[in-house]
C-alpha positions as CSV (number, residue, x, y, z in Angstrom):
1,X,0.0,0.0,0.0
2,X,2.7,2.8,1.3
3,X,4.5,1.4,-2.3
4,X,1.3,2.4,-4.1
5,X,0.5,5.4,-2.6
6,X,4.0,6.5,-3.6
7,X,3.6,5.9,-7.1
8,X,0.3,7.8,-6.9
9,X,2.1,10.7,-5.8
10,X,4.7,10.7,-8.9
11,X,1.6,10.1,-10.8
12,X,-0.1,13.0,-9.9
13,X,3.2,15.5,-9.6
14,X,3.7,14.8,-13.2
15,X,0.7,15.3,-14.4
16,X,0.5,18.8,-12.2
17,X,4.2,20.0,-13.4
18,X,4.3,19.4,-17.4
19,X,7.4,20.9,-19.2
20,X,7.2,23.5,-22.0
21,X,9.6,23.0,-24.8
22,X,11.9,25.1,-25.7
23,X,10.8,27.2,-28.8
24,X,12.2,30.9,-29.2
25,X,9.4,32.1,-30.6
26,X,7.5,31.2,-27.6
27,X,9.8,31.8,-24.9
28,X,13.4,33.9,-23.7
29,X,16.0,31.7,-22.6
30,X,16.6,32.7,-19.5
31,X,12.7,32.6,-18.3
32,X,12.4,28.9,-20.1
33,X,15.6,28.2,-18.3
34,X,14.1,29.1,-14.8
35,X,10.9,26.6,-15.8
36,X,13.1,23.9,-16.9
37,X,14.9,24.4,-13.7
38,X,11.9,24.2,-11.3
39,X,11.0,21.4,-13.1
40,X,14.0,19.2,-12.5
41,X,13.4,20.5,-8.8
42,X,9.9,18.6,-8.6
43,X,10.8,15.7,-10.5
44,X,13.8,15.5,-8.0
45,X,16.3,14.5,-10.6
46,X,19.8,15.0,-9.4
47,X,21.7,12.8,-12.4
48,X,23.3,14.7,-14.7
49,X,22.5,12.4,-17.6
50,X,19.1,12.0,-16.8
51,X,18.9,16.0,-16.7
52,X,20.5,15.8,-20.4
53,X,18.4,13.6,-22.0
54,X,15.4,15.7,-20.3
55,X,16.8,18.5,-21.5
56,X,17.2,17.2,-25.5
57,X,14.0,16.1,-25.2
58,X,12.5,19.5,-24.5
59,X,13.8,21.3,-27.3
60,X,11.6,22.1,-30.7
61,X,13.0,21.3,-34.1
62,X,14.9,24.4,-34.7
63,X,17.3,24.8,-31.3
64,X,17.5,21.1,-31.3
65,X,19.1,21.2,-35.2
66,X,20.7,23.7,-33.5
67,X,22.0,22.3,-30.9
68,X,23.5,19.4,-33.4
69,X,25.6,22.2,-35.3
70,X,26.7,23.3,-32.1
71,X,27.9,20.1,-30.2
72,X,30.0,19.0,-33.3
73,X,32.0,16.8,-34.0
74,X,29.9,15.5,-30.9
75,X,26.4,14.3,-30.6
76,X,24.5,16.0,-28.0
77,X,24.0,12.6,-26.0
78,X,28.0,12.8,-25.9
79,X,28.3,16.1,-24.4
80,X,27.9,16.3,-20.6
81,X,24.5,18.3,-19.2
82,X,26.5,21.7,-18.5
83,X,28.0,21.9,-21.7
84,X,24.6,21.9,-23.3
85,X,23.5,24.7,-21.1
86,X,26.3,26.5,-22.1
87,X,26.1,26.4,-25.5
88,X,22.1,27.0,-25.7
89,X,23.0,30.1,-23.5
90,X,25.0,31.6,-25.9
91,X,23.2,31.1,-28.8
92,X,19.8,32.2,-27.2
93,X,20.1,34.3,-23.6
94,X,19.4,37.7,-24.1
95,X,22.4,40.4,-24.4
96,X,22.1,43.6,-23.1
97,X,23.9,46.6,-22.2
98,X,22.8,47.8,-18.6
99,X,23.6,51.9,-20.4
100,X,21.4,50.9,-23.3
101,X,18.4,49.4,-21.3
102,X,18.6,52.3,-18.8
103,X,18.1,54.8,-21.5
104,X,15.0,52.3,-22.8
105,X,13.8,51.7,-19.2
106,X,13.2,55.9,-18.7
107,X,11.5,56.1,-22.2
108,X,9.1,53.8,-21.5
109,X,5.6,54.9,-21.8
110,X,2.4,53.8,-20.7
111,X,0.3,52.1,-23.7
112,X,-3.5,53.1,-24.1
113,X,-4.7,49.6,-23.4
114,X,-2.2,49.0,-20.2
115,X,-3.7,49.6,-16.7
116,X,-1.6,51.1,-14.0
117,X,-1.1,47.8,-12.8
118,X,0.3,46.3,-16.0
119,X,2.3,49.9,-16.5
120,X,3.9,49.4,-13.1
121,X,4.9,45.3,-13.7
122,X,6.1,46.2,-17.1
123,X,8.6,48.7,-15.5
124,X,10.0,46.2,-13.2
125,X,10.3,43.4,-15.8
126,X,12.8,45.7,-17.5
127,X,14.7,47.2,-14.3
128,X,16.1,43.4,-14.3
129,X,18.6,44.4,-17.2
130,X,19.3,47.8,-16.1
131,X,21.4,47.1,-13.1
132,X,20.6,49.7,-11.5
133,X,22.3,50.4,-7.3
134,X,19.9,48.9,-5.0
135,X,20.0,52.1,-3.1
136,X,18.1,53.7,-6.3
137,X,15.9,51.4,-7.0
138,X,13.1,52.5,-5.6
139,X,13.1,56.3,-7.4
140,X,14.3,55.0,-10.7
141,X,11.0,53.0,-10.3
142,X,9.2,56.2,-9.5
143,X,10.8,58.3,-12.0
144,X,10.3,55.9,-15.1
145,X,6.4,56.0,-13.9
146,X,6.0,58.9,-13.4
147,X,7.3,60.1,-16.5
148,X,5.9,57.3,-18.2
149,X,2.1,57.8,-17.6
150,X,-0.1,59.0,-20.4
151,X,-2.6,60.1,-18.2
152,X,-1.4,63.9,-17.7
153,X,-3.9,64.9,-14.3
154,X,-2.7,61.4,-12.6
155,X,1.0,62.7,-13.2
156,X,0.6,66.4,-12.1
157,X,-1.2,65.0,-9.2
158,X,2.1,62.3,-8.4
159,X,4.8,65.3,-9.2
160,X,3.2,67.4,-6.0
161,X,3.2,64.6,-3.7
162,X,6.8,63.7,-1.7
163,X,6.0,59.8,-2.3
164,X,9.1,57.5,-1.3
165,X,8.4,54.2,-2.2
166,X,6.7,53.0,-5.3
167,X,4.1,51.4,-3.5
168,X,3.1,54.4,-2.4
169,X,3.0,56.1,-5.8
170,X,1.2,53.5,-7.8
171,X,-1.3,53.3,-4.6
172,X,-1.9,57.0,-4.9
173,X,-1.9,56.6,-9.2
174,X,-4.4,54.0,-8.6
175,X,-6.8,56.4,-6.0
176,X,-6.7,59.7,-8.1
177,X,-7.3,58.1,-11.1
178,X,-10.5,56.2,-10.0
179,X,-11.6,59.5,-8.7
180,X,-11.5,61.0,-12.1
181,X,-13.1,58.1,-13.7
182,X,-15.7,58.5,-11.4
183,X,-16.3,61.7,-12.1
184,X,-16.1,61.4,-15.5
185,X,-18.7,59.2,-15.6
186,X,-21.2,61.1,-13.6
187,X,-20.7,64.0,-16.2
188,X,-21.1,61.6,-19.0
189,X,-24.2,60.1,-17.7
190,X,-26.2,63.8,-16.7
191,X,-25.1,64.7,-20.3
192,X,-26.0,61.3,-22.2
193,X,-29.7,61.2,-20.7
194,X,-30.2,65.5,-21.8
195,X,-28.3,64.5,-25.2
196,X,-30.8,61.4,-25.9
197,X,-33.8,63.0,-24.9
198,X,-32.7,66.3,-27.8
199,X,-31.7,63.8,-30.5
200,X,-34.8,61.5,-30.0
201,X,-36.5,64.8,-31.7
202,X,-34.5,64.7,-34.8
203,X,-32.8,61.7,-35.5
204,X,-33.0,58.2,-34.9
205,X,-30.7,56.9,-32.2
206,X,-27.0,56.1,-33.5
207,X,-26.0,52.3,-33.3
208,X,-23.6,52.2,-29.9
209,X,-19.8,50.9,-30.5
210,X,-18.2,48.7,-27.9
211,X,-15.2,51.0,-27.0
212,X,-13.5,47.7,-25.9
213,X,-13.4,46.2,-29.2
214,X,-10.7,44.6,-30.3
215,X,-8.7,44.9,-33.5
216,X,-8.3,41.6,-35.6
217,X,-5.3,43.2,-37.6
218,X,-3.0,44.5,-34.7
219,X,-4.9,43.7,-31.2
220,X,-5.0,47.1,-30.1
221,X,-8.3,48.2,-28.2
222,X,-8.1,51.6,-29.3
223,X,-9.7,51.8,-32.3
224,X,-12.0,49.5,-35.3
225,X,-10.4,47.0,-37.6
226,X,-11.8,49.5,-40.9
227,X,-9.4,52.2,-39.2
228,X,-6.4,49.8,-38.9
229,X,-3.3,50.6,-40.8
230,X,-2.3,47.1,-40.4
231,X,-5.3,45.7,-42.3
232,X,-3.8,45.3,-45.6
233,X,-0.5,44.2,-44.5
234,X,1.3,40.5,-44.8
235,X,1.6,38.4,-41.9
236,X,5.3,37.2,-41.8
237,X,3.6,34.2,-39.7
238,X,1.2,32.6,-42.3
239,X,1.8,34.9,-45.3
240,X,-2.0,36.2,-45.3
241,X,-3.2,39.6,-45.7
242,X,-5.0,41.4,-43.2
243,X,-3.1,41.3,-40.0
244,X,0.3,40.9,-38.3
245,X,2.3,38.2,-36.8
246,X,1.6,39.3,-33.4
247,X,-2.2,38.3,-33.7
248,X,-1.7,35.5,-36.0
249,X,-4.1,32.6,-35.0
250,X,-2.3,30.4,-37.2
251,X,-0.1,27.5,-35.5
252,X,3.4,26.5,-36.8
253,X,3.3,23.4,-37.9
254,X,5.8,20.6,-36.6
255,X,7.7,20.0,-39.9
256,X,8.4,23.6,-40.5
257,X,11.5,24.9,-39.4
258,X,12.5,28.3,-36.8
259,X,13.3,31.0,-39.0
260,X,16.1,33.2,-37.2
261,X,15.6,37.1,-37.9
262,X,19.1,39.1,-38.6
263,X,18.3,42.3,-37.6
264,X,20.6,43.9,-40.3
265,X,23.5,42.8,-43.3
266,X,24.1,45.7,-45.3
267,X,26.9,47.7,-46.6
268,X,25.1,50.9,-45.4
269,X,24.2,52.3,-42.0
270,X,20.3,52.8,-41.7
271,X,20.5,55.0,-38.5
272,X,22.1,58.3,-37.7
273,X,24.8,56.5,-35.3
274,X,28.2,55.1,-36.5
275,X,28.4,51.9,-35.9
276,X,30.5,50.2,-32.7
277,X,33.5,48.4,-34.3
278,X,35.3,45.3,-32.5
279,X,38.0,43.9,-33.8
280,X,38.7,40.1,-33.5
281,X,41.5,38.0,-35.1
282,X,40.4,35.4,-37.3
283,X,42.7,32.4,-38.5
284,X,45.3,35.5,-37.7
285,X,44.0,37.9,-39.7
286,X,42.4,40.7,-37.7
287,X,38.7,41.7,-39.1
288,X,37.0,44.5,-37.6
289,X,32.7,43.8,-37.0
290,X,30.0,45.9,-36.7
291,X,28.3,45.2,-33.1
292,X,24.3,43.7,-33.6
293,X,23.1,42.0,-30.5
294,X,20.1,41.8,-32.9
295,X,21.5,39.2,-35.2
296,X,21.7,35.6,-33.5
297,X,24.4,34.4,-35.9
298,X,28.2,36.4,-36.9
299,X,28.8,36.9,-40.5
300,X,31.5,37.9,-42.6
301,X,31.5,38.8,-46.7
302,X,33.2,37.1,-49.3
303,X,36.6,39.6,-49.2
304,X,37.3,38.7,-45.4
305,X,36.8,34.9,-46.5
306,X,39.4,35.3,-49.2
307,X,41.8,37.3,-46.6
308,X,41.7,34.3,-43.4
309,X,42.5,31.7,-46.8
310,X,39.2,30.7,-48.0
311,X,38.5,27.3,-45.6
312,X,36.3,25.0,-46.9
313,X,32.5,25.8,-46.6
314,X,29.5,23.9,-46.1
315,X,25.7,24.3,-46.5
316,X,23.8,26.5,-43.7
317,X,21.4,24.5,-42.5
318,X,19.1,26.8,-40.8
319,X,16.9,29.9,-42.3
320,X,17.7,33.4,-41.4
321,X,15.9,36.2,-42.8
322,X,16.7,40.0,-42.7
323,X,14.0,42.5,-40.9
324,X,11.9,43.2,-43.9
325,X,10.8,39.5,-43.7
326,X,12.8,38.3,-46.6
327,X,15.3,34.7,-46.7
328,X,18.8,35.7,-46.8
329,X,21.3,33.6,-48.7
330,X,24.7,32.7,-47.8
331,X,27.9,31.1,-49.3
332,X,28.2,28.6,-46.3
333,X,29.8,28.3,-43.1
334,X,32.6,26.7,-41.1
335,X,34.5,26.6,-38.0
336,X,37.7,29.0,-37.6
337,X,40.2,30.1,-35.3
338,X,39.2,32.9,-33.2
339,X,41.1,35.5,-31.1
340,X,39.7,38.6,-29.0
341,X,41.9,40.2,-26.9
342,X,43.5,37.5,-24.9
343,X,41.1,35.1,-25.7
344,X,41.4,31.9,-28.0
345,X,38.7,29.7,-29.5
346,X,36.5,27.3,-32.4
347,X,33.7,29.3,-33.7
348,X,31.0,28.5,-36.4
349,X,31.5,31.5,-39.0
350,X,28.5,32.5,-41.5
351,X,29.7,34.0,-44.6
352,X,27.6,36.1,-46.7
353,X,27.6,36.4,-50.7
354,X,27.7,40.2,-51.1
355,X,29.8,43.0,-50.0
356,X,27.8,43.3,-46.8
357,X,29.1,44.0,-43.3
358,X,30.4,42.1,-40.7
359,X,28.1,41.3,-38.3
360,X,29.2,40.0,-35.0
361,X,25.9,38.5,-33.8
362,X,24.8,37.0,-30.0
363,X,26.7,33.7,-30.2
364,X,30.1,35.4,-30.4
365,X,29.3,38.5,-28.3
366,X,28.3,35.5,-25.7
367,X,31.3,33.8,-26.2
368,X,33.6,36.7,-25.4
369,X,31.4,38.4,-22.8
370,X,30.7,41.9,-24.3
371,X,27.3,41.8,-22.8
372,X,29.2,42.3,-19.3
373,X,31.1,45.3,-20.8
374,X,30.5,48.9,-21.5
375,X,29.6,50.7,-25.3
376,X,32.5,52.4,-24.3
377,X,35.0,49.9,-23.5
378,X,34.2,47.8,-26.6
379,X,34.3,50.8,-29.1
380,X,37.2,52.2,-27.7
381,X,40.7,50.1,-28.5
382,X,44.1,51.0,-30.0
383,X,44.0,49.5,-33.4
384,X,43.4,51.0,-36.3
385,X,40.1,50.2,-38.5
386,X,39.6,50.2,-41.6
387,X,43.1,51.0,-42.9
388,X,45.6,47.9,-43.9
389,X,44.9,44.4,-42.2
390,X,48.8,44.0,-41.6
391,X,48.8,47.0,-39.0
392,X,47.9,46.0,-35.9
393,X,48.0,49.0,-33.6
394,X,49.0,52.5,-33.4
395,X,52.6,52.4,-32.7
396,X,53.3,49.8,-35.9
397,X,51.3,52.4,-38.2
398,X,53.4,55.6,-37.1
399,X,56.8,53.7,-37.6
400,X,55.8,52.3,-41.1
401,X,54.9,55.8,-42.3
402,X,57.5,57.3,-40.1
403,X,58.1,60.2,-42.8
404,X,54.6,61.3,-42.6
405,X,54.0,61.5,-38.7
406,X,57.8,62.9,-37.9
407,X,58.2,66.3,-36.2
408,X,58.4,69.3,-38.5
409,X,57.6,71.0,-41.4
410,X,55.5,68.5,-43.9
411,X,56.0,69.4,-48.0
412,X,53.4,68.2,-50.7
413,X,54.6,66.7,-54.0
414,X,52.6,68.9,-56.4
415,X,54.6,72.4,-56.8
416,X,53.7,75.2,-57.3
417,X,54.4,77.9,-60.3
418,X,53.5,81.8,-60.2
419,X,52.5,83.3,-63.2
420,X,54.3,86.8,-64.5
421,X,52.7,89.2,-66.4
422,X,55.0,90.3,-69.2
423,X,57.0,92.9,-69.6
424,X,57.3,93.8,-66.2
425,X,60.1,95.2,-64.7
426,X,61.7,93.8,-61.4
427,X,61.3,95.7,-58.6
428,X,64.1,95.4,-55.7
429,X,63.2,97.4,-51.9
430,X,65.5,98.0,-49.1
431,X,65.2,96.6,-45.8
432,X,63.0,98.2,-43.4
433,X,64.3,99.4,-40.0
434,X,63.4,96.5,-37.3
435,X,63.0,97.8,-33.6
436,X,65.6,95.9,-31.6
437,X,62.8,94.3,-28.8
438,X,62.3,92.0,-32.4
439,X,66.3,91.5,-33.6
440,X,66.8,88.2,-31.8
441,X,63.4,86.8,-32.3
442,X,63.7,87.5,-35.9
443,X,67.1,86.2,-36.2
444,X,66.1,82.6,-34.6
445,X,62.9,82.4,-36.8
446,X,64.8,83.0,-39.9
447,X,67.4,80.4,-39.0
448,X,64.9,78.1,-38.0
449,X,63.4,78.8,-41.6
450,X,66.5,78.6,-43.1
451,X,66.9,74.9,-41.0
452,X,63.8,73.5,-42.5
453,X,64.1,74.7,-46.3
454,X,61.8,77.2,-46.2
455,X,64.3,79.9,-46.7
456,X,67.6,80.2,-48.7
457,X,69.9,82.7,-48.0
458,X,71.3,83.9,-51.1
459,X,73.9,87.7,-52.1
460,X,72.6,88.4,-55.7
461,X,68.7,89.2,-56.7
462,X,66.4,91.2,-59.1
463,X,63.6,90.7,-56.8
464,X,63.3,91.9,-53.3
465,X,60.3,92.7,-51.3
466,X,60.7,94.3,-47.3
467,X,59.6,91.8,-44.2
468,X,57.0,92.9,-41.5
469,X,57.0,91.4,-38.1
470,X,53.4,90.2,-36.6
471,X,53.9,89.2,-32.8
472,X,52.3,86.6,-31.9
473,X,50.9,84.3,-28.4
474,X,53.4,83.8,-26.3
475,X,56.2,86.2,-27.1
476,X,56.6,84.7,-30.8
477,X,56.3,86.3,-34.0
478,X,55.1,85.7,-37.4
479,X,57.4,86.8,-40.6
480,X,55.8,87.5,-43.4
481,X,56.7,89.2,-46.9
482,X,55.5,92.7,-47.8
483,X,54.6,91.3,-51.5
484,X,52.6,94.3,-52.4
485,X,55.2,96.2,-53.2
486,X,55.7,94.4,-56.1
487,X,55.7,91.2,-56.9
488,X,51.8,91.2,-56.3
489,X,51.0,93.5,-59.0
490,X,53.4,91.7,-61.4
491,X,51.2,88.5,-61.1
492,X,48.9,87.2,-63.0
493,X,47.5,85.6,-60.3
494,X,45.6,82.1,-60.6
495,X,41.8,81.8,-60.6
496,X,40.1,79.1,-58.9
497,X,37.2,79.0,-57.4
498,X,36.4,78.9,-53.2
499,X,34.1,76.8,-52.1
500,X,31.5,78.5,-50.1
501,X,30.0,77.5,-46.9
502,X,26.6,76.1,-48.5
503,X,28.7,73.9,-50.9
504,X,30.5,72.1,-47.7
505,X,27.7,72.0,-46.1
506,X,26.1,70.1,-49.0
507,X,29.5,67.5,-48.9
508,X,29.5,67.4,-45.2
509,X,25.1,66.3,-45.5
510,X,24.4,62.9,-43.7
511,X,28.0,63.4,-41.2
512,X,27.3,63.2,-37.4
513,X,30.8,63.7,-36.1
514,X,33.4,66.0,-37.3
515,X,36.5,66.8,-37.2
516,X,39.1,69.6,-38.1
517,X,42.0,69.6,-38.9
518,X,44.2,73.2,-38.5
519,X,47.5,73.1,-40.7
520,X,50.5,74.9,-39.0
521,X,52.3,76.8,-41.6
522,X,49.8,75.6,-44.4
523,X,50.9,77.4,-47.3
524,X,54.7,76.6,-46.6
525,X,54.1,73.0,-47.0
526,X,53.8,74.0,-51.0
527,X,56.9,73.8,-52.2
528,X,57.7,76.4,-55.4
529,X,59.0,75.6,-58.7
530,X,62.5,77.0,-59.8
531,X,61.3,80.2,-61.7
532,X,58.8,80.9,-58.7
533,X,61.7,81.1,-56.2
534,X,63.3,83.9,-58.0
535,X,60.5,86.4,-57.6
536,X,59.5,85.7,-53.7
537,X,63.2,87.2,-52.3
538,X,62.8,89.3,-48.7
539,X,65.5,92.0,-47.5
540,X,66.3,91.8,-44.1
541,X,68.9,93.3,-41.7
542,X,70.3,89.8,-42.0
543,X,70.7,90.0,-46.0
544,X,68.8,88.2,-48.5
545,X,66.8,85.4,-48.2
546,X,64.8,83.2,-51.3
547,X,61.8,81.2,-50.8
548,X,61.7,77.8,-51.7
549,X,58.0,77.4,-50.5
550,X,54.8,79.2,-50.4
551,X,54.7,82.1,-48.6
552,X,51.6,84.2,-47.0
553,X,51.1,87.2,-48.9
554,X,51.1,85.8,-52.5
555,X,48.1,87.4,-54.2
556,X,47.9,83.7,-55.8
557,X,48.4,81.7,-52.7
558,X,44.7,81.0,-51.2
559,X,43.4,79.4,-54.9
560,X,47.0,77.3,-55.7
561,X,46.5,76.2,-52.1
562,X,42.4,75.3,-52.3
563,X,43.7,73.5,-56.3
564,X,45.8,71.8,-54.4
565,X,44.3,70.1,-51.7
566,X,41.2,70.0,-53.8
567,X,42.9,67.7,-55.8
568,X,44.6,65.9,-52.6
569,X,41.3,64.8,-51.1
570,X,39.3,64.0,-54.6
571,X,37.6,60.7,-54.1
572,X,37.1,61.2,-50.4
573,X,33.8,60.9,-48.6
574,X,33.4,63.3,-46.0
575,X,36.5,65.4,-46.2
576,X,36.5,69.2,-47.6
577,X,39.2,72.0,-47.2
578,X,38.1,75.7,-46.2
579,X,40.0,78.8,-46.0
């Protein structure tokens, strides 16, 4: 009998405590995980093997195919019960940035069909992801609700009131607004019975629609099917027109397969913020990917495959499709050598037929544990993006182009030439006095010139125009040739045109960050051609000195300068020069 009456029991507990498969269309992970969990509890089963064959058992067609590709070159029977978990944790817990869902959790809003009730459980279902200190808890709560309340008199009444718990404030939500209900409806029925009794003179009465109608195309309360924007649409469920997925009453049949949204695999940005960038080593070529916790698989196009030595691909098993509802199609996939940062490992690798992104989806940012880290902390690293895929950090790119970031004066390779009218005379002008506060400062600026080939000193000219000293921040000065005694009126001087602010603005349309760049010594990075050096001479108390670069003060300068670096930064997006 007691033997009987124990099997009774069991009988009875199972019946009371049925497991849910897994299917991610139906459930999260991480709340499937907590019913799987309790249900291991009740059945008391403490084997590990017992607990993996429960838990291969409870998975739908899609993560159990899954699960296959995962566990390979194993069978899932061959992998122990934790290493299961693990791997159906990466590929379907949630990821989320505790900065990102804050930012979410005080833009919430309360929806026109939600009661205060469901307003206020909605709010703490997504403080779970937001982290926040269990010290401010409590007024974050308050805060999102009270912000988040459509009802305008309820939220005037709560922003007067020094509530400090949230139980207090929904409680006092919950009071006010049944008062104005209340009195709304006393209004409303005084004026319905006068307004009946006046229209039952004219007009027959007017049929009465149930305000708590449902929708059949997108289950809002709110207003008629005939009004619905959604009524003509396709449901991405059952392919029928007339309503959307989320009201489908269409079941998924057995055979069919899950079809795995990517959120987005494009070679342009649809939103206004640039992209984060991670880069990650693959078979020891460094890629960089575009972050997308929205994308459950990482995918790299067809030039990345060629760089890491084009490994054998096979077929993609599963079906993913982009977010307008469309299949997307893929060369194949295999497993590669992986290195972030300091850590080493197998991963499955999707790679895509087009000239499209790379995604780093959820099973990798899993894998590496981004989801524990800062926006900040991934986006910001030392190496360079996006420029050669044999530099691997700042330090290796500065001593490879060593001539470019050296200290000093910088000089283009396109020179310039100065056109002479002709038959004009030379015109040669004596030094100018230079008070003697300047003599030494003038001296050491010269040589410096003279150091760095900007200057030549030289005995014999036909040219000479005088100097004038501008002082400058911090006890320096500026010299610069008076070239309009002379040489500026001998020019024919070059035009071409200056942009104007409107046309940068037009280049520039679409940017969200920018960036200048302010040339020291600009023009004097131009070197001059030989007949150009033998009109720009100054006289000094120090003798004669010949240009060899482009001084300020040539009538020509500002358009051989804007030619110049017009032609410099042809053919790039984003980048203008302005004088």
């Amino acid at each position: 009998m007691p033997l009987k009456s124990t099997t009774d029991e069991q009988t009875l507990r199972s019946n009371t405590y049925r497991l849910h498969e897994f299917d991610p269309t139906t459930y999260d992970w991480d709340d499937w995980e907590i019913l799987f969990d309790t249900y291991i509890n009740v059945e008391d089963v403490t084997d590990d093997t017992k607990k993996r064959n429960l838990l291969i058992t409870a998975l739908a067609v899609q993560p159990f195919k899954t699960l296959i590709s995962l566990c390979k070159p194993k069978k899932p029977t061959e992998c122990t019960y934790q290493d299961l978990i693990q791997k159906l944790r990466i590929n379907y817990a949630r990821v989320t940035f505790p900065s990102t869902e804050r930012v979410k959790f005080f833009a919430t809003r309360q929806e026109s069909s939600q009661t205060l009730t469901d307003f206020a459980n909605s709010l703490r279902d997504k403080m779970e992801t937001c982290k926040f200190p269990s010290d401010f808890y409590e007024q974050a709560l308050i805060t999102a609700f009270v912000g988040g309340l459509n009802n305008e008199h309820v939220r005037k009444h709560l922003m007067q009131k020094n509530l400090e718990t949230f139980e207090q404030t929904l409680n006092t939500a919950r009071t006010f607004e049944s008062v104005l209900i209340q009195g709304a409806n006393a209004k409303h029925d005084s004026s319905h019975e006068f307004s009946v009794m006046k229209i039952q003179k004219q007009h027959k009465p007017a049929p009465k629609v149930n305000p708590k109608s449902t929708c059949f195309s997108c289950g809002s309360k709110d207003h008629p099917r005939s009004k619905c924007r959604f009524r003509n649409v396709t449901c991405h469920k059952c392919n029928k027109e007339g309503h959307i997925a989320k009201v489908c009453r269409s079941k998924v049949t057995s055979n069919q397969f899950k079809v795995n949204t990517v959120s987005s695999v494009s070679n342009k940005s649809f939103t206004d913020e640039h992209p984060i960038q991670v880069p990650i080593e693959i078979n020891g070529v460094q890629v960089n990917f575009e972050l997308d916790t929205g994308s459950p698989i990482t995918i790299i196009n067809p030039h990345i495959w060629e760089l890491i030595g084009k490994p054998k691909l096979y077929p993609v098993k599963l079906i993913y499709k982009n977010f307008s509802g469309h299949p997307i199609h893929f060369k194949g996939e295999n497993i590669v050598q992986v290195k972030y940062k300091n850590q080493c490992t197998e991963l499955r690798l999707i790679v895509g037929i087009d000239n499209s992104n790379n995604i780093l989806g959820r099973n990798w940012i899993n894998v590496f544990h981004l989801s524990n880290q800062s926006l900040d902390d991934i986006g910001n690293n030392s190496s360079i993006q996006n420029v050669n895929f044999e530099f691997k950090n700042l330090n290796e790119l500065i001593t490879h182009y060593d001539a470019i970031f050296k200290q000093g004066l910088g000089c283009c390779k396109i020179k310039a030439h100065l056109h002479i009218k002709p038959n004009v005379l030379p015109k040669f002008c004596k030094p100018r006095s230079l008070p003697f506060a300047y003599r030494e400062a003038v001296e050491n600026d010269l040589n410096r010139l003279v150091n760095e080939g900007v200057l030549e000193p030289i005995t014999i000219s036909k040219w000479a125009a005088p100097i004038v000293v501008v002082p400058k921040q911090g006890g320096k000065i500026r010299i610069c040739a008076d070239l309009s005694t002379g040489v500026n009126q001998a020019l024919d001087i070059d035009q071409y045109p200056l942009p104007k602010p409107n046309d940068l603005f037009v280049a520039l349309n679409g940017g969200t960050l920018f960036s200048k760049i302010d040339f020291s010594e600009a023009y004097l990075q131009v070197e001059l051609d030989d007949d150009s050096k033998e009109l720009l001479v100054i006289n000094t108390h120090k003798g004669l000195f010949r240009f060899n670069r482009l001084p300020f003060g040539v009538a020509s300068a500002p358009s051989i300068f804007q030619k110049i670096m017009d032609q410099m930064l042809s053919g790039l997006e984003g980048a203008v020069c302005y004088l």
